[in-house]
C-alpha positions in Angstrom: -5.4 -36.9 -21.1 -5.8 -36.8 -17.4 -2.5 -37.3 -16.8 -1.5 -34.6 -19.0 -3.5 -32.2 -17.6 -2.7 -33.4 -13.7 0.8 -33.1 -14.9 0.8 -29.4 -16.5 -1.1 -28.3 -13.2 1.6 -29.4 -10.9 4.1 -27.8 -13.2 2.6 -24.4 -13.1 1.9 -24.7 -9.7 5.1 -25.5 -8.5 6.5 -22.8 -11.0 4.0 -19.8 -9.4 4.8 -20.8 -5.9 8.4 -20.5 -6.9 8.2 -17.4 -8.1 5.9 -16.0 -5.4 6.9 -13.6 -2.5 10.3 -13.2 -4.3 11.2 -10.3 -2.2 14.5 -9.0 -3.1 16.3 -5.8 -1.7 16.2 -2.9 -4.1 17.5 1.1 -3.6 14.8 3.7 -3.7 17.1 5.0 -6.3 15.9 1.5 -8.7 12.4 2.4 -7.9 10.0 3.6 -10.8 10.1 7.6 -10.8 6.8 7.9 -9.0 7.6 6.1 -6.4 10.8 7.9 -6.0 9.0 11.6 -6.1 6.5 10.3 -3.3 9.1 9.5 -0.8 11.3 13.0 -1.8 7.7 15.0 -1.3 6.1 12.6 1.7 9.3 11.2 3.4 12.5 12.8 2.7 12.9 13.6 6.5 12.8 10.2 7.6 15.4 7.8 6.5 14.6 4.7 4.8 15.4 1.6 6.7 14.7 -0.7 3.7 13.4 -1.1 0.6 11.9 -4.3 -1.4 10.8 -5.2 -4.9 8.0 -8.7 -4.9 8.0 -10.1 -8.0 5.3 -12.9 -8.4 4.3 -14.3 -11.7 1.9 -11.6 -13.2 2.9 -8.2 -11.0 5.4 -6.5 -9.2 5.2 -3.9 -6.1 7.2 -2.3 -3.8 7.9 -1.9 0.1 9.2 0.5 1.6 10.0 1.3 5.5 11.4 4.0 7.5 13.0 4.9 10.4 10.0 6.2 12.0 8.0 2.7 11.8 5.6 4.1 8.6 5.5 1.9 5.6 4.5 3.1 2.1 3.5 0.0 -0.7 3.7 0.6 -4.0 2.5 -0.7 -7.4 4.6 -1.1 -10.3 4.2 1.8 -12.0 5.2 3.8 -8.7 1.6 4.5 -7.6 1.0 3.9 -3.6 -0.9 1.7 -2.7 -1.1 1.8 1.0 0.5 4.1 3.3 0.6 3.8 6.9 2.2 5.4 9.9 3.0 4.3 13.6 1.7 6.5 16.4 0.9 10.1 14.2 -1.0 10.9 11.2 -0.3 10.2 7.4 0.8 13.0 6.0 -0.9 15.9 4.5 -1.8 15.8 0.6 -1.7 12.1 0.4 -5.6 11.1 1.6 -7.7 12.6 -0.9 -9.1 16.1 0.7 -13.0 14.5 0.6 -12.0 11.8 2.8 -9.7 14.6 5.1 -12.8 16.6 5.2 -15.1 13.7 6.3 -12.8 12.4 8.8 -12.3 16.2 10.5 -16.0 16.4 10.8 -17.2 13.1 11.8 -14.0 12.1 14.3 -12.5 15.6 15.1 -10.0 14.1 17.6 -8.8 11.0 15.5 -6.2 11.3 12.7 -5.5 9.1 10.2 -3.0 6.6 10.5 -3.3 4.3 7.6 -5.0 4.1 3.6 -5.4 2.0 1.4 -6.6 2.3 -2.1 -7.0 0.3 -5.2 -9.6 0.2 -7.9 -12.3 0.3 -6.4 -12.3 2.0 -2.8 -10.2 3.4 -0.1 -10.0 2.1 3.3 -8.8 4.7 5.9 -7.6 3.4 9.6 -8.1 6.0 12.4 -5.7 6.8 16.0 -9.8 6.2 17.5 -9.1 1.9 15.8 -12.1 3.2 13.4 -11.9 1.7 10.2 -13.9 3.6 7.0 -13.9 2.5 3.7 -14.7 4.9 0.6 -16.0 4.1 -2.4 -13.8 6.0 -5.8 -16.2 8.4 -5.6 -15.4 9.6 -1.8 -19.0 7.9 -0.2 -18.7 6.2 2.7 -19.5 2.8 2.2 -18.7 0.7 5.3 -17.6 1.7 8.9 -15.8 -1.3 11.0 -14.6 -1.1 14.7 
């Protein structure tokens, strides 16, 4: 039985590390719809250098880079996921206005460079090398430097 079970483990092991950090290329055209409309509304000045699709063995996401250096992730239903920018400030309407608001009070002369967000925070980068994380409710939670 300890065979069995020593046996199944290396299987699936073998089989996820197969299947992990599959990155293939993919056109933005390919990506799901959201995704798509974030780049036309964030983007659609900048040209897209490339554009990958990681398929591992539960989940998929997307990468995309520009021209300019920035570098948008998304999830699989097109949803970012993390959006940052080299040398200016990620772009209006895409960090939730709370967080904006916070950041324009506290650290007038920094911009925000990078966010990320998933279930259950956001973490903000600032041009000052601040880091601020939010909890889904826009409180700051932690600041790192």
């Amino acid at each position: 039985m300890r065979k069995l079970f020593l046996i199944v483990a290396v299987v699936f092991m073998s089989l996820s590390v197969a299947c992990a950090n599959s990155d293939r290329p993919v056109n933005v055209a390919d990506m799901p719809q959201k995704a798509q409309q974030f780049i036309k509304k964030y983007f659609s000045q900048v040209g897209v250098t490339y554009a990958t699709e990681d398929r591992d063995v539960i989940s998929k996401d997307y990468e995309v880079m520009f021209a300019d250096g920035s570098k948008v992730d998304f999830a699989a239903n097109g949803e970012w996921t993390s959006v940052e920018c080299k040398g200016k400030a990620v772009p209006a309407g895409i960090v939730p206005q709370q967080i904006e608001a916070y950041v324009k009070q506290n650290y007038p002369d920094a911009h925000i460079r990078k966010i990320d967000r998933d279930r259950t925070d956001y973490e903000v980068s600032l041009s000052n090398r601040l880091e601020l994380t939010f909890n889904k409710n826009f409180k700051l939670i932690e600041i790192d430097d």
